[in-house]
HTML snippet that shows the backbone in 3Dmol.js (N, CA, C, O; Angstrom):
<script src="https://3Dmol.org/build/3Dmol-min.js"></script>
<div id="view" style="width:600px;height:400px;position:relative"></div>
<script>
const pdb = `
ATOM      1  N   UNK A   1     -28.794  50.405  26.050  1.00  0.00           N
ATOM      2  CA  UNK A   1     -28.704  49.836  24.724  1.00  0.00           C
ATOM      3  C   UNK A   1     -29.561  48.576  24.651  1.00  0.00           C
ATOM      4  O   UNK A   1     -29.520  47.617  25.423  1.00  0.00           O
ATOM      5  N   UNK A   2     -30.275  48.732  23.679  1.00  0.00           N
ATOM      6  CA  UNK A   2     -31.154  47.157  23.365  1.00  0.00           C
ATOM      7  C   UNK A   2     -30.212  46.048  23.362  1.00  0.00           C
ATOM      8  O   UNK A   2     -29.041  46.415  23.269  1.00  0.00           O
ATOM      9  N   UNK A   3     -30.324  45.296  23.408  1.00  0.00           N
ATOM     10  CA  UNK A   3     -29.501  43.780  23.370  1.00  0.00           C
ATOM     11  C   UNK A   3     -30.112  43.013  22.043  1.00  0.00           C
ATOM     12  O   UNK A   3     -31.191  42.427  22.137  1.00  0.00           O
ATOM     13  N   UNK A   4     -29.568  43.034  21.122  1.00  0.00           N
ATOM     14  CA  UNK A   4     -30.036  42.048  19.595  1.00  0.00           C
ATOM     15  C   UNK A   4     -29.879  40.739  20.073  1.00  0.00           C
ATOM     16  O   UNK A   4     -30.858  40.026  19.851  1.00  0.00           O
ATOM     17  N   UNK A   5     -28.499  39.952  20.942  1.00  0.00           N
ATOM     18  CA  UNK A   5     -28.324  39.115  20.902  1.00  0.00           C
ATOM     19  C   UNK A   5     -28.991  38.371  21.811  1.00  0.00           C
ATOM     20  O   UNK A   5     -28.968  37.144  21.707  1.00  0.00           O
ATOM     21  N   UNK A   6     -29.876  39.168  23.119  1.00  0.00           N
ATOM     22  CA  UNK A   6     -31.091  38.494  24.169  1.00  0.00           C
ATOM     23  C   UNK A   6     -31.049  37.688  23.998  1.00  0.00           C
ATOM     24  O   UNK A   6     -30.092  37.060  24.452  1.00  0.00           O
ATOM     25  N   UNK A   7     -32.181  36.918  23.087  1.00  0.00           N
ATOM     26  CA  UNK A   7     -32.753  35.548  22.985  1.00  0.00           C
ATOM     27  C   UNK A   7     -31.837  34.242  22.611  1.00  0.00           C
ATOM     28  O   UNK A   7     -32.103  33.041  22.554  1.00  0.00           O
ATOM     29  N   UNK A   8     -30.607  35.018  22.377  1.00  0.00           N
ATOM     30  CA  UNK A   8     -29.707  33.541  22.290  1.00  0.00           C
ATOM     31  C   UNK A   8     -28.879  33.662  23.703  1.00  0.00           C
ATOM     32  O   UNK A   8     -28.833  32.595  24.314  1.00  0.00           O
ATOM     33  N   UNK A   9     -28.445  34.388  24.116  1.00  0.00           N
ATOM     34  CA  UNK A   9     -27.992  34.180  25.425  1.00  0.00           C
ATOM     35  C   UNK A   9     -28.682  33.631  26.510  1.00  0.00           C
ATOM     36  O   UNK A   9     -28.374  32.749  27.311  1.00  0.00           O
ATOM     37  N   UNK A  10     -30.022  34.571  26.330  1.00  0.00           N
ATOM     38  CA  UNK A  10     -30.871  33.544  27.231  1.00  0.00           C
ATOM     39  C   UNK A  10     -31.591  32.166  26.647  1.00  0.00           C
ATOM     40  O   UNK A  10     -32.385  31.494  27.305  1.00  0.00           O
ATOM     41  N   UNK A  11     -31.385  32.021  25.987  1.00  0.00           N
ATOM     42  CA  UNK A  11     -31.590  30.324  25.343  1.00  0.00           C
ATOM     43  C   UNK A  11     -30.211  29.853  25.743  1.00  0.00           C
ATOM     44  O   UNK A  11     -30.237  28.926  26.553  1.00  0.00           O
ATOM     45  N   UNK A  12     -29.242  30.188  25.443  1.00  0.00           N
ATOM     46  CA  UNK A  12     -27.958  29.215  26.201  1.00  0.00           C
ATOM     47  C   UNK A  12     -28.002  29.086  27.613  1.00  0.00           C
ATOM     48  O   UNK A  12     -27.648  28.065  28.202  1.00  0.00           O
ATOM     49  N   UNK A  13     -28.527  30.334  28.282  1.00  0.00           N
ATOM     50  CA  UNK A  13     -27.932  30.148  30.006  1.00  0.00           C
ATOM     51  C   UNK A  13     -29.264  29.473  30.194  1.00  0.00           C
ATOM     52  O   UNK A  13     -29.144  28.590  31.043  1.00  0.00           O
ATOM     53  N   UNK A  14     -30.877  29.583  29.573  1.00  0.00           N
ATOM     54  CA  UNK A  14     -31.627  28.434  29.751  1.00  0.00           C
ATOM     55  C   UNK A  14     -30.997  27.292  29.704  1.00  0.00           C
ATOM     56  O   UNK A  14     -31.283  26.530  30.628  1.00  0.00           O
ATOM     57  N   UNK A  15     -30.056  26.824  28.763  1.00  0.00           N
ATOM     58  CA  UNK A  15     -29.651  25.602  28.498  1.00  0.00           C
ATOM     59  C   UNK A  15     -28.423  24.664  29.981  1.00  0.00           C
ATOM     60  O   UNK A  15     -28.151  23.549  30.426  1.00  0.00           O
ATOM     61  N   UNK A  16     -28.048  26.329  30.186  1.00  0.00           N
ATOM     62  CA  UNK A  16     -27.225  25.503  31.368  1.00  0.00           C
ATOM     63  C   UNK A  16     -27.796  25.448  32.458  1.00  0.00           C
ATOM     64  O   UNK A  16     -27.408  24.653  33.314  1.00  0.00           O
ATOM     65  N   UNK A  17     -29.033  26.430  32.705  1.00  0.00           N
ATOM     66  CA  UNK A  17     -29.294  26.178  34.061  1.00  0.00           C
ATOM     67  C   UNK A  17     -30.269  24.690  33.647  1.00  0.00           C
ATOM     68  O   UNK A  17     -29.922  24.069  34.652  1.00  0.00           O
ATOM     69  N   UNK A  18     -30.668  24.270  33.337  1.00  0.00           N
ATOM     70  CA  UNK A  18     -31.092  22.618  32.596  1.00  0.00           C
ATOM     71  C   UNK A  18     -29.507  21.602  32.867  1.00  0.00           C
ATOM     72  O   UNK A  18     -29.381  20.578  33.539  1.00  0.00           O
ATOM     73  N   UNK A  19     -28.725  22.168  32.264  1.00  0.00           N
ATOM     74  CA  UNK A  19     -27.670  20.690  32.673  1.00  0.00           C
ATOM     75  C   UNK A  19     -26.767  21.104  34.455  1.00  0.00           C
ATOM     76  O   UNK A  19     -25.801  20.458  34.860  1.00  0.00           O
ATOM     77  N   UNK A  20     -27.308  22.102  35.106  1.00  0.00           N
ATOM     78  CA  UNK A  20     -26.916  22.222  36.454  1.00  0.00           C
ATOM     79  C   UNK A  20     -27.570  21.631  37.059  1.00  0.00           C
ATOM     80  O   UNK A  20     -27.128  20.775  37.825  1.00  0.00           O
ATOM     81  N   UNK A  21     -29.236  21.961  36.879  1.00  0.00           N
ATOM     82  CA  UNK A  21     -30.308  20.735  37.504  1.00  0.00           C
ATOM     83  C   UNK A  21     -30.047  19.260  37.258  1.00  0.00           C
ATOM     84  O   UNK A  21     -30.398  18.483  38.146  1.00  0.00           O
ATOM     85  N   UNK A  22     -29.420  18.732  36.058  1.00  0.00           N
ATOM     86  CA  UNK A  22     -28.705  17.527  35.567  1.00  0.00           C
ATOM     87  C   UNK A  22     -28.131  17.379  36.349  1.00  0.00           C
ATOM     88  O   UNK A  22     -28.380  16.371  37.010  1.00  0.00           O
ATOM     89  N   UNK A  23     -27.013  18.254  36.785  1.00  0.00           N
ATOM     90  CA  UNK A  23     -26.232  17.640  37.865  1.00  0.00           C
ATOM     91  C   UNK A  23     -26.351  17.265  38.729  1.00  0.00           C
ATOM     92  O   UNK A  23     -25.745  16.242  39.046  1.00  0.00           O
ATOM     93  N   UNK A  24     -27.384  18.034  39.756  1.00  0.00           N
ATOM     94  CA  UNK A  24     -27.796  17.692  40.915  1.00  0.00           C
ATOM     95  C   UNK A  24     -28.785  16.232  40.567  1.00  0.00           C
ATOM     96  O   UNK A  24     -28.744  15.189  41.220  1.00  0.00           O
ATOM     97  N   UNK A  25     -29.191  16.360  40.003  1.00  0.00           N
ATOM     98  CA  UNK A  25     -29.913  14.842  39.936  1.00  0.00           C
ATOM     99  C   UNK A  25     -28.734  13.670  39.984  1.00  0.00           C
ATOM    100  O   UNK A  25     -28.928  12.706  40.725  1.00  0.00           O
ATOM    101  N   UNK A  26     -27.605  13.741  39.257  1.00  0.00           N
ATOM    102  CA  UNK A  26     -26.973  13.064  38.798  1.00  0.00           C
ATOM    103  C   UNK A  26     -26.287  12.456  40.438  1.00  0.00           C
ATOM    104  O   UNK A  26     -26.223  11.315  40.896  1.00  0.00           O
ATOM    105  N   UNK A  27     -25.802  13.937  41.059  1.00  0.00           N
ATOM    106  CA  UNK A  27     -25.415  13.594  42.297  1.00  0.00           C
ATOM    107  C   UNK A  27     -26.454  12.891  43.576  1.00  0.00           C
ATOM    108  O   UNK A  27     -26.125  11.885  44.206  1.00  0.00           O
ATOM    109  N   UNK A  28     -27.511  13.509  43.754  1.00  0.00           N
ATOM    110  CA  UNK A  28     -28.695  12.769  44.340  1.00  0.00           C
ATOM    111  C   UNK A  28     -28.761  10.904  44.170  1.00  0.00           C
ATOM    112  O   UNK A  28     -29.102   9.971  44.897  1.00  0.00           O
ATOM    113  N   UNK A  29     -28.312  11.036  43.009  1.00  0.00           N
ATOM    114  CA  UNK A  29     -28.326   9.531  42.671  1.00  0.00           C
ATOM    115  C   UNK A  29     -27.374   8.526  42.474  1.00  0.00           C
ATOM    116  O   UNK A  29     -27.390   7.366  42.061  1.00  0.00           O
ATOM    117  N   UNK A  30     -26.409   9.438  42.957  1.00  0.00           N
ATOM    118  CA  UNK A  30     -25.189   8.390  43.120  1.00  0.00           C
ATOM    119  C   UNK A  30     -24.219   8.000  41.868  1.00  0.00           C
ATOM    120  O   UNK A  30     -23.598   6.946  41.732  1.00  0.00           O
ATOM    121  N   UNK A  31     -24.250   9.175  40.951  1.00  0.00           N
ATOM    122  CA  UNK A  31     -23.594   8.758  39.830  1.00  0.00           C
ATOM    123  C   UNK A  31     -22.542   8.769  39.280  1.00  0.00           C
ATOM    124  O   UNK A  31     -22.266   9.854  38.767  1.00  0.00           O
ATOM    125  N   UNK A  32     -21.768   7.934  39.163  1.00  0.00           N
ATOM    126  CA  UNK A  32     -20.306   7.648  38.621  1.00  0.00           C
ATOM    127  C   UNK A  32     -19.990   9.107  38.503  1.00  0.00           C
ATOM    128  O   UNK A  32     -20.537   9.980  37.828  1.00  0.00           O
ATOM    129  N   UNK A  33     -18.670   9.173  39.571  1.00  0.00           N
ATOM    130  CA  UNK A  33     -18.011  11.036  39.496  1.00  0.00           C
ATOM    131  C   UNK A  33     -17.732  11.011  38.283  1.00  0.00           C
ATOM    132  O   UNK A  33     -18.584  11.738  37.771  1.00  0.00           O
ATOM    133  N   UNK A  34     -16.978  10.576  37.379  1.00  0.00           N
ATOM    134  CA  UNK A  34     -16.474  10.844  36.355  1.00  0.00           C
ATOM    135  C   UNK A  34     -17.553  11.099  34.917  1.00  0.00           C
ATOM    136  O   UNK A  34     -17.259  11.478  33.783  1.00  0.00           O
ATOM    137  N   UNK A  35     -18.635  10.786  35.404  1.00  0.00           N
ATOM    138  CA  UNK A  35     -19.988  11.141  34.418  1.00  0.00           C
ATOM    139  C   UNK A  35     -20.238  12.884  34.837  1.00  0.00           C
ATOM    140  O   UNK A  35     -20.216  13.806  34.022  1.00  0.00           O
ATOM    141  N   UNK A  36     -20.468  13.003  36.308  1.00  0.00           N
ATOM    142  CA  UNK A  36     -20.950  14.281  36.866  1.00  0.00           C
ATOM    143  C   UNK A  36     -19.324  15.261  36.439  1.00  0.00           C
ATOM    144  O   UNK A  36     -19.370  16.392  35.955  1.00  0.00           O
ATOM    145  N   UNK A  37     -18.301  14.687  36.682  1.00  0.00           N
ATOM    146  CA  UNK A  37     -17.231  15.909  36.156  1.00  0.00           C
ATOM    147  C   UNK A  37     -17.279  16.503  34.619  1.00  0.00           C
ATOM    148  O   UNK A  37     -17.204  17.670  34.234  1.00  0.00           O
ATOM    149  N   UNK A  38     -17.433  15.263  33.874  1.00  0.00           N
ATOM    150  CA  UNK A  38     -17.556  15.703  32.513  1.00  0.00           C
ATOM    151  C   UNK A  38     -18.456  16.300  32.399  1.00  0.00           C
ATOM    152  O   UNK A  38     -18.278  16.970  31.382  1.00  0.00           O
ATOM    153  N   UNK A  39     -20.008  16.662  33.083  1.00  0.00           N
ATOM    154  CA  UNK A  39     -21.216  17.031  33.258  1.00  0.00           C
ATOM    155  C   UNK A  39     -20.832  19.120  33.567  1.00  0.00           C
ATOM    156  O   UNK A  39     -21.299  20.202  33.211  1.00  0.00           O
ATOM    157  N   UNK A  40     -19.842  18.640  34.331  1.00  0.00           N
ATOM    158  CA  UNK A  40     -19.082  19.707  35.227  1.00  0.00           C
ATOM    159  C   UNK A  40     -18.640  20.734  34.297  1.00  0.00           C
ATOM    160  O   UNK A  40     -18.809  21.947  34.415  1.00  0.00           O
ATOM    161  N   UNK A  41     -18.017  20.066  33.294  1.00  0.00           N
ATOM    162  CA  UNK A  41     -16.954  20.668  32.592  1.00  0.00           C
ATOM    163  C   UNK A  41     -17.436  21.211  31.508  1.00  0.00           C
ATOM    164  O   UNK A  41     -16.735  21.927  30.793  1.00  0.00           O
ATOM    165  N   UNK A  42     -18.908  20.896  31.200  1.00  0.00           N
ATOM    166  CA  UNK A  42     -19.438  21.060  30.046  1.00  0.00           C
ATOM    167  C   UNK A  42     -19.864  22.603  30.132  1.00  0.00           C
ATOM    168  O   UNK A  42     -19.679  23.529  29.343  1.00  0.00           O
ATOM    169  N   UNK A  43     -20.460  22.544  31.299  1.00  0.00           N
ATOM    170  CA  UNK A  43     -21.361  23.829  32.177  1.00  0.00           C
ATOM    171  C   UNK A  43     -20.393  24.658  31.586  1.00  0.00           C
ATOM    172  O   UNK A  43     -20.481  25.137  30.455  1.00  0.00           O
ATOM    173  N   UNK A  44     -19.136  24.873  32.657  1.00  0.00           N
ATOM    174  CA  UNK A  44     -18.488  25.671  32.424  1.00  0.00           C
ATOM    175  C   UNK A  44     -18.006  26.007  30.690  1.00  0.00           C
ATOM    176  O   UNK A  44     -17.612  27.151  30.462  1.00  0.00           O
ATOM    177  N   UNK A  45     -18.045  25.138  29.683  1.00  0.00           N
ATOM    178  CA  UNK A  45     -17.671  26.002  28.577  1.00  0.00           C
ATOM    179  C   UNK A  45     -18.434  26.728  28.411  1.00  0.00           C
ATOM    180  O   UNK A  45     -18.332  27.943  28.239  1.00  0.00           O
ATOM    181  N   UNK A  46     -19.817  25.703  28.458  1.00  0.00           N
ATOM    182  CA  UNK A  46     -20.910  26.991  27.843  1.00  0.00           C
ATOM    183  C   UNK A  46     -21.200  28.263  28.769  1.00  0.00           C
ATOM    184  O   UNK A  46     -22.072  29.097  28.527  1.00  0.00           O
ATOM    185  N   UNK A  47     -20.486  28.278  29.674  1.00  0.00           N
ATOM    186  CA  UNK A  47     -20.767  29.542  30.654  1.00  0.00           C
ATOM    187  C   UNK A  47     -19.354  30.718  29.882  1.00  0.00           C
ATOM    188  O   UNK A  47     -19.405  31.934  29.694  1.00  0.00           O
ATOM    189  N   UNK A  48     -18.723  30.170  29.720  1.00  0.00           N
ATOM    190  CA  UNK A  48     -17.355  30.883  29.219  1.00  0.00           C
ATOM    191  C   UNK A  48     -18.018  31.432  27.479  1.00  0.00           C
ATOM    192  O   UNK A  48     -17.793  32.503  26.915  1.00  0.00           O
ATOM    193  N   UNK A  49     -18.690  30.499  27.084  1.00  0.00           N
ATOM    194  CA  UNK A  49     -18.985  31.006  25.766  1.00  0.00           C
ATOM    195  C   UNK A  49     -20.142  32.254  25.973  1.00  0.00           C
ATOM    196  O   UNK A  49     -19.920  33.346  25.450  1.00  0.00           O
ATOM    197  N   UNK A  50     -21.159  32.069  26.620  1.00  0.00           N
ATOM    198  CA  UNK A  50     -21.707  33.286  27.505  1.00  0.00           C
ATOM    199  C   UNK A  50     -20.915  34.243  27.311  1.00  0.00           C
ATOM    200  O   UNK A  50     -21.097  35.190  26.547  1.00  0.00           O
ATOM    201  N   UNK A  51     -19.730  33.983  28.194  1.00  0.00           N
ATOM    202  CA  UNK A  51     -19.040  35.258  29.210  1.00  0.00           C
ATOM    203  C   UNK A  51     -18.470  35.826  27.693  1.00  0.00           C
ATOM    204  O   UNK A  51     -18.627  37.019  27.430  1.00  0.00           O
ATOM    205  N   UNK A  52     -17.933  35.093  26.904  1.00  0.00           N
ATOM    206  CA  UNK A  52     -17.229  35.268  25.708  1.00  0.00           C
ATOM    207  C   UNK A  52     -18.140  36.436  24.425  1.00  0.00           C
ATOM    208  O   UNK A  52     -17.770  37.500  23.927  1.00  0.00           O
ATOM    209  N   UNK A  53     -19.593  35.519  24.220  1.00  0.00           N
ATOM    210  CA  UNK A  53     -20.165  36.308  23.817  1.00  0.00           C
ATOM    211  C   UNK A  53     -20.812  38.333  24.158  1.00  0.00           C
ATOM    212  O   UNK A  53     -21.044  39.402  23.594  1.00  0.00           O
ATOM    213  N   UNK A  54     -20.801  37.713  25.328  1.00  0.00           N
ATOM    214  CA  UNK A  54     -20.939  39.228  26.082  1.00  0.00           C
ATOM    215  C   UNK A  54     -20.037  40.200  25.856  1.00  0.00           C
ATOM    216  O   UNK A  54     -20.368  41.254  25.312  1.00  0.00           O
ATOM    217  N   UNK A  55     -18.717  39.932  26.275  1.00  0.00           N
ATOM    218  CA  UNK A  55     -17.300  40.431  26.113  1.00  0.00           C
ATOM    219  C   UNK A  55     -17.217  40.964  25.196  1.00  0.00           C
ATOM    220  O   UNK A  55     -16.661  42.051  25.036  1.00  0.00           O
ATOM    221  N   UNK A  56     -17.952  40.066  24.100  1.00  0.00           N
ATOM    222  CA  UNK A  56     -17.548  40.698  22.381  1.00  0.00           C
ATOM    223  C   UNK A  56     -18.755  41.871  21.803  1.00  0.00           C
ATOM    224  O   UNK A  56     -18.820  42.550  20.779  1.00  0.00           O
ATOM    225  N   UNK A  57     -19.770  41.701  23.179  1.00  0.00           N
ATOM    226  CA  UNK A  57     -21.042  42.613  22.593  1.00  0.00           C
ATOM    227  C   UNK A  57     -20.467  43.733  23.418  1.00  0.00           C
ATOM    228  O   UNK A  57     -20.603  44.761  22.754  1.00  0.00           O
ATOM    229  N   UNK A  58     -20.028  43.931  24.290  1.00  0.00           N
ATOM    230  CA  UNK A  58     -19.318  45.038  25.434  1.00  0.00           C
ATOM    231  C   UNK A  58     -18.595  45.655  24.355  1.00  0.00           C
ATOM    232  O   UNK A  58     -18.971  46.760  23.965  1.00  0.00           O
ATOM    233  N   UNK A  59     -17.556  45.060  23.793  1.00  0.00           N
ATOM    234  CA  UNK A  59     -16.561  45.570  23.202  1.00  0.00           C
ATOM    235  C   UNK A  59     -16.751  46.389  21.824  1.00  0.00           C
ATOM    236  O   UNK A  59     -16.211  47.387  21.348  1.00  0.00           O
ATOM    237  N   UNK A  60     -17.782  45.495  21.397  1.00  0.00           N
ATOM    238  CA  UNK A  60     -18.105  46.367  19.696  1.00  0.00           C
ATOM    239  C   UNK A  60     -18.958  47.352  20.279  1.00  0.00           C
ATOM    240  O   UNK A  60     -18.352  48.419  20.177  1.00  0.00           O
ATOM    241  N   UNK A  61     -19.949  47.517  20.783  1.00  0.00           N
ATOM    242  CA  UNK A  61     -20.927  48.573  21.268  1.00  0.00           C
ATOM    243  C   UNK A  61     -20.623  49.156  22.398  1.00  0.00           C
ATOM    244  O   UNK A  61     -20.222  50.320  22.377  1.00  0.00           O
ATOM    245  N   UNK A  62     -20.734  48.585  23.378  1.00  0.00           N
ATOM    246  CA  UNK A  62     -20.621  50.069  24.575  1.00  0.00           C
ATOM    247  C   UNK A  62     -19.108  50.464  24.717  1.00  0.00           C
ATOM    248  O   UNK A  62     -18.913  51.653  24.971  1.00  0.00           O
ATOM    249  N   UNK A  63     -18.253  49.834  24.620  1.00  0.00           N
ATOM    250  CA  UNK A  63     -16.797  50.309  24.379  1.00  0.00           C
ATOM    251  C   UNK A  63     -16.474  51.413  23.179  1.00  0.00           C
ATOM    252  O   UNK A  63     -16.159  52.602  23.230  1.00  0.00           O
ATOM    253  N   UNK A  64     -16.708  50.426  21.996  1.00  0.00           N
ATOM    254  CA  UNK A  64     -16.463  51.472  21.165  1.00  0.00           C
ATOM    255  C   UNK A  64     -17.009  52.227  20.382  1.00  0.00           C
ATOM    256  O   UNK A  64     -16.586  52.716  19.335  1.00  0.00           O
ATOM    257  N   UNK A  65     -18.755  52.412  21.308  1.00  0.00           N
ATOM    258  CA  UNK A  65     -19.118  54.047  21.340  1.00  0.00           C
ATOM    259  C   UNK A  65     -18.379  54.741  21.609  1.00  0.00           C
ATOM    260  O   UNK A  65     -17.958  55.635  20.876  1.00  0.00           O
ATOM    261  N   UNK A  66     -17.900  54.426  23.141  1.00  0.00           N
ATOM    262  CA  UNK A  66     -17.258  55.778  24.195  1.00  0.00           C
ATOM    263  C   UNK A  66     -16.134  56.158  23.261  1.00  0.00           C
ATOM    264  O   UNK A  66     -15.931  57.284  22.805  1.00  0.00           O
ATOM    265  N   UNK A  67     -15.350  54.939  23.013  1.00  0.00           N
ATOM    266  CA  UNK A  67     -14.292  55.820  22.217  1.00  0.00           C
ATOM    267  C   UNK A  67     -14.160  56.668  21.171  1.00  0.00           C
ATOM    268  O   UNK A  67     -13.130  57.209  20.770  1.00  0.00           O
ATOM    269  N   UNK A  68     -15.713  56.787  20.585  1.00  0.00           N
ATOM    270  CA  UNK A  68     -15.455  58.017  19.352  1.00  0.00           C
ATOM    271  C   UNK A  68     -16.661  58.578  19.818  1.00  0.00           C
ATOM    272  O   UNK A  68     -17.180  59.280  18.950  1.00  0.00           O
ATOM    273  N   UNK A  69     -17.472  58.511  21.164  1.00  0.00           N
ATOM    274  CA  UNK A  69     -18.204  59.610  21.178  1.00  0.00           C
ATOM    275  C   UNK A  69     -17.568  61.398  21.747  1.00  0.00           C
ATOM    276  O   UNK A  69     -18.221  62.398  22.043  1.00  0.00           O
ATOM    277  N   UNK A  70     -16.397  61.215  21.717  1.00  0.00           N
ATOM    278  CA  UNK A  70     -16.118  62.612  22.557  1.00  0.00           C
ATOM    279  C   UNK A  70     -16.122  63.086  23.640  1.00  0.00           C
ATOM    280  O   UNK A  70     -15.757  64.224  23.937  1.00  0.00           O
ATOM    281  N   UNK A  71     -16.769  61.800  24.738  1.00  0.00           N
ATOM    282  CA  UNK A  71     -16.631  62.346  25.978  1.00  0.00           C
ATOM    283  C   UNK A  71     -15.454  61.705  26.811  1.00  0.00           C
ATOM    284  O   UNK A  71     -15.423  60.505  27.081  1.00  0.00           O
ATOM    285  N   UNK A  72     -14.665  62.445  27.123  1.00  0.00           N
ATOM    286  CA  UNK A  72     -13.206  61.886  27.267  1.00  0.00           C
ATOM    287  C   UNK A  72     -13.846  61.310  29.063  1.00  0.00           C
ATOM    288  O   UNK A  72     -13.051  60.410  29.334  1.00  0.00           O
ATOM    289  N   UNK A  73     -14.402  61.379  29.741  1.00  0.00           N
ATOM    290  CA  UNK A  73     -14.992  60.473  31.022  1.00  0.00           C
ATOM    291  C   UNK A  73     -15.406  59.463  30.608  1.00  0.00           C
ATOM    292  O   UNK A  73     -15.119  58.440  31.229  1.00  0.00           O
ATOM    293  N   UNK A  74     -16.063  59.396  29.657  1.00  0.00           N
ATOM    294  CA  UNK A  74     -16.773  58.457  29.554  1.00  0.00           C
ATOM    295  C   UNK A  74     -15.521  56.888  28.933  1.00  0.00           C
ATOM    296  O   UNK A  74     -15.438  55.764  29.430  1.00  0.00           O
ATOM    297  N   UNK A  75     -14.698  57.517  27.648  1.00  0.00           N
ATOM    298  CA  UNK A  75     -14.137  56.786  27.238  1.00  0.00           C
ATOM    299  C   UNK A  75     -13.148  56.105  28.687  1.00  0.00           C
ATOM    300  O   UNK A  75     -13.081  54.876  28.720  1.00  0.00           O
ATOM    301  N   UNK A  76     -12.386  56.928  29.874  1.00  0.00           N
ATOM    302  CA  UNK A  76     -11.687  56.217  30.267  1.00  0.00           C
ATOM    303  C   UNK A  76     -12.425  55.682  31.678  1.00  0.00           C
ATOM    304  O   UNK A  76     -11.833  54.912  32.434  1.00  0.00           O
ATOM    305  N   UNK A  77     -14.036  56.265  32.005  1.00  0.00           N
ATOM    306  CA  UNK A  77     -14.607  54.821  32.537  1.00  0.00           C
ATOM    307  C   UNK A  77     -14.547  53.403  32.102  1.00  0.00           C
ATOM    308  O   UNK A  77     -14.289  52.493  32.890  1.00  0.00           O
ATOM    309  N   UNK A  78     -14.791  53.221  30.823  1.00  0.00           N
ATOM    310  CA  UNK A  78     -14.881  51.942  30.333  1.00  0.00           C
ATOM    311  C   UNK A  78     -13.571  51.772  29.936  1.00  0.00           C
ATOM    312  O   UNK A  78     -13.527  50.607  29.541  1.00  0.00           O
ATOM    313  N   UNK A  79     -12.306  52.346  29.797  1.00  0.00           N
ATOM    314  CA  UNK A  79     -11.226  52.104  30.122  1.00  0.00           C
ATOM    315  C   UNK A  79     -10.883  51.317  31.658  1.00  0.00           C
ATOM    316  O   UNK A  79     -10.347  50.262  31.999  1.00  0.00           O
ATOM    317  N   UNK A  80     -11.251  51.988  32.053  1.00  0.00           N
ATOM    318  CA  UNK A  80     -11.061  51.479  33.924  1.00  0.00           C
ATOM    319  C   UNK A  80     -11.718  50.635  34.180  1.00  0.00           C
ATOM    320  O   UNK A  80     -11.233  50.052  35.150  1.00  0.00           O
ATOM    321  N   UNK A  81     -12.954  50.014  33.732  1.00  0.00           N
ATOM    322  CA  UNK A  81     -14.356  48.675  33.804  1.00  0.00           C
ATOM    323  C   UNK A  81     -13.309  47.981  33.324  1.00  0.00           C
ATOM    324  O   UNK A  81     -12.891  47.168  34.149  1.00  0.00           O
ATOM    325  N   UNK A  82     -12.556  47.996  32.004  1.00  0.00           N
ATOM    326  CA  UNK A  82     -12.282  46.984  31.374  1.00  0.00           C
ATOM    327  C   UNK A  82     -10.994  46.344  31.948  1.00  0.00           C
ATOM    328  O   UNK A  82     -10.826  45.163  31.647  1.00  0.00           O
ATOM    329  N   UNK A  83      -9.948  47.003  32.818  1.00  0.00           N
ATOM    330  CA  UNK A  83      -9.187  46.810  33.134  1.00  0.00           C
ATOM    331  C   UNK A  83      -9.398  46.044  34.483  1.00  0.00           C
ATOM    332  O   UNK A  83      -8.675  45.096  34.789  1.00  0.00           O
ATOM    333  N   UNK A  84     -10.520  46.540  35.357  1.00  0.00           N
ATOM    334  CA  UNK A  84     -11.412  45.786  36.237  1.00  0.00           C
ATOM    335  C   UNK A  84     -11.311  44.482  35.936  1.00  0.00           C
ATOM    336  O   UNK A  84     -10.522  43.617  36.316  1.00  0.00           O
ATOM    337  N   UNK A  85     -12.428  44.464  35.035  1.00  0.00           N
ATOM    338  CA  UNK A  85     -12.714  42.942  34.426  1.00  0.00           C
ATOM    339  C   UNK A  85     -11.488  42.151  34.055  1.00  0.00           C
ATOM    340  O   UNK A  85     -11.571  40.931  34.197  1.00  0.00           O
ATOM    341  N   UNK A  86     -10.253  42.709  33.557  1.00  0.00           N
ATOM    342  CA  UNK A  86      -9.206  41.705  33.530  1.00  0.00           C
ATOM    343  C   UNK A  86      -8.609  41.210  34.753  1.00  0.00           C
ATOM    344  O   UNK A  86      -8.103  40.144  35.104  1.00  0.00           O
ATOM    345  N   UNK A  87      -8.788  42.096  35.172  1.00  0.00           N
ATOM    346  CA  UNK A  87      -8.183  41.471  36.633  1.00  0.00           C
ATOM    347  C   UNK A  87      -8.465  40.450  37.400  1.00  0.00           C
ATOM    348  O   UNK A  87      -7.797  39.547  37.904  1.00  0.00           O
ATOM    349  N   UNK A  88     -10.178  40.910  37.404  1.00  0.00           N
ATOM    350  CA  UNK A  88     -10.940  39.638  38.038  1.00  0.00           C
ATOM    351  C   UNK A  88     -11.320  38.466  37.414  1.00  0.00           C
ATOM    352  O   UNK A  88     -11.833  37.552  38.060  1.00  0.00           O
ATOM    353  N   UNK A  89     -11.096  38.387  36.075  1.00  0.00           N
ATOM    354  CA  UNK A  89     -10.301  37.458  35.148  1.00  0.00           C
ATOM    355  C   UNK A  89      -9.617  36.073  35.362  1.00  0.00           C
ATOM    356  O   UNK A  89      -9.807  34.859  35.279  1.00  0.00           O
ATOM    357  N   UNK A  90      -8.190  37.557  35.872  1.00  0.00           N
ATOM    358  CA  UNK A  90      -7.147  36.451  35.924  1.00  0.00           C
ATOM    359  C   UNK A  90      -6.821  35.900  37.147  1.00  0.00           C
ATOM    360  O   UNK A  90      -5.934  35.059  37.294  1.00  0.00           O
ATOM    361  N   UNK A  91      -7.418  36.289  37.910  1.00  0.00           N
ATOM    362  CA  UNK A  91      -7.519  35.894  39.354  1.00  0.00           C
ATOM    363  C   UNK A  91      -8.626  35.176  39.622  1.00  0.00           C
ATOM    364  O   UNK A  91      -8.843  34.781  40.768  1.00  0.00           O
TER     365      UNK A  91
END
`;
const viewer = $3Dmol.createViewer("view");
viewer.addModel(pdb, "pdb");
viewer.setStyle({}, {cartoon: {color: "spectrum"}});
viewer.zoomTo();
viewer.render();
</script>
């Protein structure tokens, strides 16, 4: 499947791998932890908003093809991926 949403995902994870290199500078140089945690914490939303956005492109398109294309394998592979993915989730 083409990806519509490409160029913004990869413009965001451009954006974080830019404030990860931030970090390491930040640490190289000795900088107040509590600057580099908040630095820390930022990463991670925008990595979650990533993961978030993806999730939601998984779910409208390759999910719920399978479920009304008719191929009953197919639908409960991505039944079984998805149940995967929660797991490793929540753990």
């Amino acid at each position: 499947m083409e990806r519509t949403d490409k160029p913004r995902l990869i413009n965001r994870l451009n954006r974080v791998e830019g404030q990860v290199r931030g970090i390491s500078r930040m640490v190289e140089q000795d900088r107040y932890c509590l600057d580099i945690l908040t630095q820390l914490h930022a990463v991670r939303a925008a990595l979650r908003r990533v993961e978030s956005e993806l999730l939601k492109e998984h779910l409208q398109h390759c999910v719920a093809g399978a479920m009304v294309s008719g191929d009953e394998a197919e639908r409960e592979q991505k039944t079984a991926d998805l149940v995967d993915l929660i797991d490793k989730l929540r753990s």
